[in-house]
C-alpha positions as CSV (number, residue, x, y, z in Angstrom):
1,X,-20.2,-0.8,173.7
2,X,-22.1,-2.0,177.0
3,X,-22.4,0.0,179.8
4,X,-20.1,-2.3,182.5
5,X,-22.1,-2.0,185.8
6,X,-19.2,-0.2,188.7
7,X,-17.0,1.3,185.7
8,X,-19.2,3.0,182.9
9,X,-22.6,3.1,184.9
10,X,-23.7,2.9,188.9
11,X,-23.7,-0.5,190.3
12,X,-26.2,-1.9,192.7
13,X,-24.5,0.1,195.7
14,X,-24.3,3.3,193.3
15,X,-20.7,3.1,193.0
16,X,-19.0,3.5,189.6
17,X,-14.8,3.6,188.3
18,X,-14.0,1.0,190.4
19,X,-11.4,0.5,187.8
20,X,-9.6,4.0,188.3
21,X,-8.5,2.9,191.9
22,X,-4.8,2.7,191.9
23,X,-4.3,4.7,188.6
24,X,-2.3,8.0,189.0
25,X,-0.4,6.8,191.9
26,X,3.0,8.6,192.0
27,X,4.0,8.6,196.1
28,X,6.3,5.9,195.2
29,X,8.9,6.8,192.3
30,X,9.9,3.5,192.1
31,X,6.2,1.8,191.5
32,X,4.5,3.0,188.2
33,X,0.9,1.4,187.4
34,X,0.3,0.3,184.5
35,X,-3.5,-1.0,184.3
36,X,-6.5,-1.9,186.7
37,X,-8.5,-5.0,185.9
38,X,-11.8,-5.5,188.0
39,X,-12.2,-9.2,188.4
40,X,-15.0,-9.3,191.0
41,X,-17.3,-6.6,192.4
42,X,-19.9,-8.4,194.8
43,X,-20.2,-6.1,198.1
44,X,-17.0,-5.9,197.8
45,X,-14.1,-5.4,195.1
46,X,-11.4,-7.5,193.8
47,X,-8.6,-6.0,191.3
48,X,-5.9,-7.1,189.6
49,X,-3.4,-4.4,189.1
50,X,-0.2,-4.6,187.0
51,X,2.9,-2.5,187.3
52,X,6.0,-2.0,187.0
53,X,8.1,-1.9,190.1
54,X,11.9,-1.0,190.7
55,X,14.3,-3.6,192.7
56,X,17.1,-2.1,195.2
57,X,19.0,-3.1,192.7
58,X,18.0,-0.7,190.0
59,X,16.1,-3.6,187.7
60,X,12.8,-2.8,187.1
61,X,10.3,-5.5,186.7
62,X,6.3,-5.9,185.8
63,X,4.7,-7.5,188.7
64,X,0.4,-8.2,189.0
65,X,-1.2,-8.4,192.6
66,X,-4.8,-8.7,193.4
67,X,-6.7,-6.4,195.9
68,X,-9.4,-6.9,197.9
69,X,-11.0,-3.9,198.4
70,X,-13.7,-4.2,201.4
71,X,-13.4,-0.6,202.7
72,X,-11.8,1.0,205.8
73,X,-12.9,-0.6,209.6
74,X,-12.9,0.2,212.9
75,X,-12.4,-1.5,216.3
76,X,-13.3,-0.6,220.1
77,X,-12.7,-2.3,223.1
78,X,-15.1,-0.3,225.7
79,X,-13.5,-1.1,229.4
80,X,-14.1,-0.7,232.5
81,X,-11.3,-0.2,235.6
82,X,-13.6,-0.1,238.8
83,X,-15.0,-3.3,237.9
84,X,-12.0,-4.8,236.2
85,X,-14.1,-5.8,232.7
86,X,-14.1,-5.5,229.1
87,X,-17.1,-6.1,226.3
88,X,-16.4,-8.4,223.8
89,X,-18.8,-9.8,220.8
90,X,-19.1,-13.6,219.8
91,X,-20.8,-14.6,216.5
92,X,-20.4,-16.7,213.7
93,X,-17.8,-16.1,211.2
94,X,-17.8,-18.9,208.3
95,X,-14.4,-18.0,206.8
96,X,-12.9,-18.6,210.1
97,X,-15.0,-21.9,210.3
98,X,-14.3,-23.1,207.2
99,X,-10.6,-23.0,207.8
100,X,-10.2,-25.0,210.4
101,X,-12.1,-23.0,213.9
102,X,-14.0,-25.6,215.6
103,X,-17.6,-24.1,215.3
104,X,-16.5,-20.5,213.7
105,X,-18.0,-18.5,217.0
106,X,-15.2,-16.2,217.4
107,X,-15.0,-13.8,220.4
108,X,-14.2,-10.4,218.7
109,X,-13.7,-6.7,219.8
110,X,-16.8,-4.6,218.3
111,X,-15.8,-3.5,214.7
112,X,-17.3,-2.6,211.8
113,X,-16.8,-0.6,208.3
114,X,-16.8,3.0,208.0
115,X,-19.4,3.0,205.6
116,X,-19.6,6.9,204.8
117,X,-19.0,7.6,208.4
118,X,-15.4,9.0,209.9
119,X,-14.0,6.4,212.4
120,X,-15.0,7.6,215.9
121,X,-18.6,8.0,214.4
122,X,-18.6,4.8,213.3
123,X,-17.1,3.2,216.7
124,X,-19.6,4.4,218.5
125,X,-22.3,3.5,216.4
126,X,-20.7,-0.4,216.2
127,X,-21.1,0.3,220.1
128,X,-24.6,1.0,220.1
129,X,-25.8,-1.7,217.9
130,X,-23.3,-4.6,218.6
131,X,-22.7,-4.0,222.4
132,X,-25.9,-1.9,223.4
133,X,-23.5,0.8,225.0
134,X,-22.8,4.1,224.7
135,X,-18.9,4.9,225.2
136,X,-17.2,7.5,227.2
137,X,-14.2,9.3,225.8
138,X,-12.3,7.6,223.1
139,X,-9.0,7.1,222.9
140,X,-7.0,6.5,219.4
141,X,-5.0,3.8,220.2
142,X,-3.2,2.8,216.7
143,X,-4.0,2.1,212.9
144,X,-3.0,-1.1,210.9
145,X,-3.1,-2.8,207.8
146,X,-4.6,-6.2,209.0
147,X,-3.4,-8.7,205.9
148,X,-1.3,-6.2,203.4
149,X,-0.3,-8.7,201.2
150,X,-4.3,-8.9,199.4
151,X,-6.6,-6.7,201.6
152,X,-6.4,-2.9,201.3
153,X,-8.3,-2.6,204.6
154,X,-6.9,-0.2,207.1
155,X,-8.4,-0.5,210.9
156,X,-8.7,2.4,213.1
157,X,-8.3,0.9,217.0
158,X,-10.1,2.7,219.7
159,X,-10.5,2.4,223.4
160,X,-13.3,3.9,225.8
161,X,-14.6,3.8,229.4
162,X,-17.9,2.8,229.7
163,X,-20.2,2.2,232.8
164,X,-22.9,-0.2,234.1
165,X,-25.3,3.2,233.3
166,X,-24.2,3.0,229.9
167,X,-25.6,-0.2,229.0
168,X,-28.7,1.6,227.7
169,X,-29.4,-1.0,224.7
170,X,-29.3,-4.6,224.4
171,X,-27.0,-4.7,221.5
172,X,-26.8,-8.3,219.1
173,X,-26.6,-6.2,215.6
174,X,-28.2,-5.6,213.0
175,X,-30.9,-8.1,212.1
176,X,-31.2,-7.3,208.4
177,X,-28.0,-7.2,208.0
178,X,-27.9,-10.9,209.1
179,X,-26.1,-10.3,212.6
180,X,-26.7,-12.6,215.6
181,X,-24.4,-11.0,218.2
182,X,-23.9,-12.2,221.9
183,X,-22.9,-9.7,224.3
184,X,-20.1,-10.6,226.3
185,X,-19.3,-8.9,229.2
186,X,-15.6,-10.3,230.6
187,X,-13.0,-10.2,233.7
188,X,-10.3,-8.2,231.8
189,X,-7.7,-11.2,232.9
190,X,-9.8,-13.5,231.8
191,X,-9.7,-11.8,228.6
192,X,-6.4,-11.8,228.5
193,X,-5.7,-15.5,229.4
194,X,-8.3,-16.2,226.4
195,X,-5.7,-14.9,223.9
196,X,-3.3,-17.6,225.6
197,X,-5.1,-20.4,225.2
198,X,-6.8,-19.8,221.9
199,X,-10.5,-18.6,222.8
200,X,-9.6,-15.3,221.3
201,X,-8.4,-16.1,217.7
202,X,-9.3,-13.2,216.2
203,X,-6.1,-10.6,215.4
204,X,-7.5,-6.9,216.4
205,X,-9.2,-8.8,219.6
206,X,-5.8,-10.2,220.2
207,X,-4.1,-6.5,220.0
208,X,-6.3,-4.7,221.5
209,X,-6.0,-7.2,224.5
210,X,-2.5,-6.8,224.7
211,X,-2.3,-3.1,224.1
212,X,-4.7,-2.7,227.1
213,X,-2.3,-4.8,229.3
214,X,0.9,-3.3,228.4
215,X,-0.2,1.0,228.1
216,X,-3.6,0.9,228.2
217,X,-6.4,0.9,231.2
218,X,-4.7,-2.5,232.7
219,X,-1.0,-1.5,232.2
220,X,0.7,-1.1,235.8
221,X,0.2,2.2,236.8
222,X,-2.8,2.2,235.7
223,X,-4.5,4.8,232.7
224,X,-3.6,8.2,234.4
225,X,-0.1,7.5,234.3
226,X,0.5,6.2,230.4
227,X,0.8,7.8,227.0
228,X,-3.0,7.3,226.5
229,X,-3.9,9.2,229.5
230,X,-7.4,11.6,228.6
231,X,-6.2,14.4,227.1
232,X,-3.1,12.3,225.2
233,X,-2.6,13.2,221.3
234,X,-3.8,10.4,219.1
235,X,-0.7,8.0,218.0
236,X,0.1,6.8,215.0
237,X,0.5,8.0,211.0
238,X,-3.3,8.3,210.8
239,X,-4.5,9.7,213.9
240,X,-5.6,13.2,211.9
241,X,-7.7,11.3,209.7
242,X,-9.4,9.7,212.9
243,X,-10.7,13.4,214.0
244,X,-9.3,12.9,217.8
């Protein structure tokens, strides 16, 4: 039999049973997989997965979805209240572009994968290398599942003071990794009015944003006053996974 690259032997990132992913699930008594099909295993991983799952009406049913597997991420919106700013990221994103965005530069939070790395390592090295900044005190703002219905992905969403000192670096990514990053560094309300008008298209910008205006560093009464004040226990299902 031949050896199948990512299942039987290492494959050219080292991994291998990228089949087993799903198999042995049993959290859900009323979802019982049945077999894991890799279809596609470029940087990423696509699956198709049948199983049988059980309607609220007792019927059970065989049902097959495809997975995109592209890792865990994590987002950061560094901000900064004396000056009334945040930093944002613009590069090109061709999915976006070829569905429709007018040139495909999207105005973005800083974000990555975790890679091996836990989220708040991870945010702050997107930080250093995107924005050319080094944060202050993170705060876990929230997890979510950005597109459930395909994309396993689950984003960790952080938010941290920085200062004009802390611009130590002059950001724009990583070069080999084919990054071409513009620093952007904007009036928080004109960040905000960007997610009116459709400047900001992107969704974890977009939330971020928002969470920032309504309990965040913006919210009235300012950070000191709201649930996310320093010193506030992480939110969200997650937040001991985050290490905050």
């Amino acid at each position: 039999m031949t050896a199948r690259p990512g299942i039987d032997t290492p494959d050219h990132r080292g991994r291998r049973g990228l089949d087993r992913a799903g198999r042995g699930l049993d959290r859900n008594p009323d979802v019982v997989v049945q077999a894991v099909e890799l279809t596609s295993q470029g940087w990423h991983v696509l699956r198709r997965t049948t199983f049988d799952y059980r309607r609220r009406d007792g019927r059970w049913e065989t049902q097959q979805r495809e997975t995109y597997d592209r890792g865990n991420g994590a987002a950061v919106l560094p901000y900064d209240t004396e000056r009334g700013l945040v930093l944002l990221t613009r590069q090109f994103r061709y999915p976006a572009y070829v569905n429709d965005h007018p040139d495909g530069m999207l105005v973005e939070a800083a974000a990555g994968l975790l890679d091996q790395d836990d989220p708040l390592t991870a945010v702050r090295r997107e930080a250093a290398e995107e924005l050319g900044v080094t944060l202050g005190p993170l705060t876990h703002v929230f997890d979510a599942y950005m597109s459930p219905g395909s994309v396993t992905e689950r984003l960790h969403f952080f938010a941290a003071p920085y200062t004009a000192a802390g611009r130590t670096g002059a950001g724009g990514g990583v070069e080999a990794e084919g990054e071409d990053i513009e620093v952007l560094e904007v009036p928080f309300a004109e960040a905000l009015a960007m997610t009116r008008d459709g400047r900001v298209a992107d969704g974890k910008t977009i939330m971020l944003l928002q969470w920032a205006a309504l309990h965040g560093p913006f919210a009235p009464g300012g950070r000191a006053h709201g649930p996310f004040a320093p010193g506030a226990p992480a939110r969200g299902p997650f937040a001991s996974q985050c290490g905050v």
